[in-house]
C-alpha positions as CSV (number, residue, x, y, z in Angstrom):
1,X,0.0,0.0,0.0
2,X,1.5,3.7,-0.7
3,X,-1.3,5.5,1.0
4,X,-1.3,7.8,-1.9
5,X,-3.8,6.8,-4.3
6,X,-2.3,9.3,-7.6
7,X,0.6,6.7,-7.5
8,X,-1.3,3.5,-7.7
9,X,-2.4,3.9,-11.2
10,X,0.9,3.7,-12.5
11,X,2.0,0.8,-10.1
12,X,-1.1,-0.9,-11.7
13,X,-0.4,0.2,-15.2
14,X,3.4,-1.2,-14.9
15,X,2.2,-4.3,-13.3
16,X,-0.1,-4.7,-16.3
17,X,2.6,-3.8,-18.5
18,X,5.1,-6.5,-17.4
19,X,2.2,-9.6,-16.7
20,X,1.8,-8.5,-20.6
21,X,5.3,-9.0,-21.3
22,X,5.4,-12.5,-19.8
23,X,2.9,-13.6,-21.4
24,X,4.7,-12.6,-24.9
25,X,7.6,-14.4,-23.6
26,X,5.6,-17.6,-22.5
27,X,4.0,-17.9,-26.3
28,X,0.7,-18.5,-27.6
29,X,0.1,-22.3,-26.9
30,X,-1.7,-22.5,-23.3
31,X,1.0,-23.3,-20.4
32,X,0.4,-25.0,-17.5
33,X,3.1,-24.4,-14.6
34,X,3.1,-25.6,-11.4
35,X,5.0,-23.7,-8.1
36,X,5.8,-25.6,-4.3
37,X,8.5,-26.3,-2.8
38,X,9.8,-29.9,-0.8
39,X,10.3,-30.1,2.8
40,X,11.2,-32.1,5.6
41,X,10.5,-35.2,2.7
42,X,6.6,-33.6,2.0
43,X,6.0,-31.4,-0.7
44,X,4.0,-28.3,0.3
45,X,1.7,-27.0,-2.0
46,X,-0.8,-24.2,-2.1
47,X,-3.6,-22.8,-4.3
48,X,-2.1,-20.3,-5.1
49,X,1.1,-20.4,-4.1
50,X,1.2,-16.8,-3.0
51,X,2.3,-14.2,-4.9
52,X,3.7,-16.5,-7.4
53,X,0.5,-18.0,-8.7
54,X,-0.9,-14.5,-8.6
55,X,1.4,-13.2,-11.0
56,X,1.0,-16.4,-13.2
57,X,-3.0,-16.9,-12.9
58,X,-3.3,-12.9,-14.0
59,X,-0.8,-13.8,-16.7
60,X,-3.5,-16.6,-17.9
61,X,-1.5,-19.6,-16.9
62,X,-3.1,-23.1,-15.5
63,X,-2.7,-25.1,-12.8
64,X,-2.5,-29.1,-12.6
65,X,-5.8,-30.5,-11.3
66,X,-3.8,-31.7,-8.4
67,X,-3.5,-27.7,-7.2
68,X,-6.8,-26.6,-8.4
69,X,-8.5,-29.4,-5.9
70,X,-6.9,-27.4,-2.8
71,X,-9.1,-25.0,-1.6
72,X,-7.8,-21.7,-2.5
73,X,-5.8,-19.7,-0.1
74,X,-4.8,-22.8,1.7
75,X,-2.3,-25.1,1.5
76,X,-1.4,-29.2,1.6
77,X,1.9,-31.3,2.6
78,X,1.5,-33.8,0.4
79,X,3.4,-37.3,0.0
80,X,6.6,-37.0,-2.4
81,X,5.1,-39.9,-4.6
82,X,2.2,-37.4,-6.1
83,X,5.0,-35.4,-7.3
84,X,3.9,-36.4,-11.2
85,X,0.7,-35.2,-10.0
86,X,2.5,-31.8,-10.6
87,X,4.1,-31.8,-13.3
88,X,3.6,-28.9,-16.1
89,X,5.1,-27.1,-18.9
90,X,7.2,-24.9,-16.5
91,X,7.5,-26.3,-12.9
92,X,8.7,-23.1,-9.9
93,X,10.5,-24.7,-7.1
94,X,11.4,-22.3,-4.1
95,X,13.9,-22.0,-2.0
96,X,15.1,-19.6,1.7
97,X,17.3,-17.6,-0.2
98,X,16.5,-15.7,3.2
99,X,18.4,-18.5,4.9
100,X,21.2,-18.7,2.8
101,X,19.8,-21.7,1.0
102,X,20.9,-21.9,-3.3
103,X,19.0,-23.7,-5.9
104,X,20.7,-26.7,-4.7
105,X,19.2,-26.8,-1.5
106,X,16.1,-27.0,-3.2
107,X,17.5,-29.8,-5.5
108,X,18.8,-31.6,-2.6
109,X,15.0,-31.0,-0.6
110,X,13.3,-32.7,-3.7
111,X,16.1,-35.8,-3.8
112,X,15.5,-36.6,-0.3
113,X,11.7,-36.5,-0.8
114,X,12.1,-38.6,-3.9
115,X,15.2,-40.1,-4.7
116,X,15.4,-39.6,-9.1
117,X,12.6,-36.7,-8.4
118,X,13.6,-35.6,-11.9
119,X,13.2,-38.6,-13.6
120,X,8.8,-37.9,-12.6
121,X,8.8,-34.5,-14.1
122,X,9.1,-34.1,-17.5
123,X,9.6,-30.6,-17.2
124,X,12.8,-31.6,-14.7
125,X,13.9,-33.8,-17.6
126,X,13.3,-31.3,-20.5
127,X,15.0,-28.0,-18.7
128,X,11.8,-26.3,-17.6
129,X,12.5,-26.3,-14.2
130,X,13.2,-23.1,-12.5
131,X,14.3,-22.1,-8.8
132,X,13.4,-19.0,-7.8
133,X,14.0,-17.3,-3.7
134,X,10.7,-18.4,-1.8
135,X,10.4,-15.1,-0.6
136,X,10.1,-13.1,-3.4
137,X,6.9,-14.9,-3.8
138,X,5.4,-13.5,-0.8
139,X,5.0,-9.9,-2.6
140,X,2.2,-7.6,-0.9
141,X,2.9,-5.0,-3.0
142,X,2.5,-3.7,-7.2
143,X,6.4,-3.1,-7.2
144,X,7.1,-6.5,-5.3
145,X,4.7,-8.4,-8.2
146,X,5.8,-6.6,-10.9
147,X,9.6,-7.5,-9.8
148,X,8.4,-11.1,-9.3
149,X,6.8,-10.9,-12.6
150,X,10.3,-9.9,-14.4
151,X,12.1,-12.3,-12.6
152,X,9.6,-15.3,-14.5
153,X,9.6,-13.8,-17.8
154,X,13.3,-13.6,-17.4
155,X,13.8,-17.0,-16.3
156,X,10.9,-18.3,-19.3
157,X,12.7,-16.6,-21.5
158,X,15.6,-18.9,-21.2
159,X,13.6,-21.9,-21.6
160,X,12.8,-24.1,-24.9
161,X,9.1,-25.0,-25.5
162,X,9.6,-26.5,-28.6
163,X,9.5,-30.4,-27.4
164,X,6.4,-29.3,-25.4
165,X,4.5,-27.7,-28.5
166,X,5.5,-30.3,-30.7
């Protein structure tokens, strides 16, 4: 919240701006991504998964049916074998960057849930896997999103969908 209401139109209007931009990036076939994050051997997964699937619902992306059946604004640990259950086009795994935790912490969180997790995602498999700081996605604000927003068409932007839309 700024508390002054002149400068939320333009907070809006670059939000807008930069969801619109990441969908350009994603392409024109439908995408389906999936966001959560293993711990302690669960996964946890939530409808939406904060800020995260904020930015990607607005930006007209789906969710597996596993994620639409939580109720929304809530969350499920869920056993490490229904990991296929989430797989997607583009999977978002986080990680406590906060913490000092790496991409690899969140690689070695999924391999001790499910030893050859990668081998259950195609999107694993094929590249389309990104890590991104967990707390990032816990934006309250039009600058946080649009900054979370950037930071997935950046890391889309790097990926190749062409085995997926062939």
């Amino acid at each position: 919240m700024v508390g002054r209401t002149e400068e939320l139109g333009p907070m809006k209007a670059r939000y807008e701006s930069q969801i619109a931009q990441l969908q350009r990036v994603a392409g024109p076939a439908p995408r389906m991504v999936s966001a959560f994050h293993a711990q302690n051997g669960d996964l946890s997964v939530w409808n939406p998964y904060s800020s995260f699937g904020k930015v990607l619902r607005d930006a007209g992306f789906t969710f597996p049916e596993l994620i639409e059946s939580i109720p929304e604004g809530t969350s499920e640990q869920l056993s490490a074998e229904r990991l296929p259950e989430l797989d997607a086009d583009v999977v978002f795994v986080s990680y406590r960057s906060d913490r000092g935790e790496t991409p690899a912490n969140a690689h070695d969180e999924l391999e001790a849930a499910l030893p050859g997790y990668c081998a259950q995602l195609t999107a694993c498999q094929e590249g389309r896997m990104v890590l991104i700081p967990r707390e990032e996605g816990w934006a309250t604000s039009y600058v946080g999103l649009t900054m979370l927003a950037y930071a997935m068409t950046t890391a889309l932007g790097t990926l190749d969908f062409a085995q997926r839309d062939n």
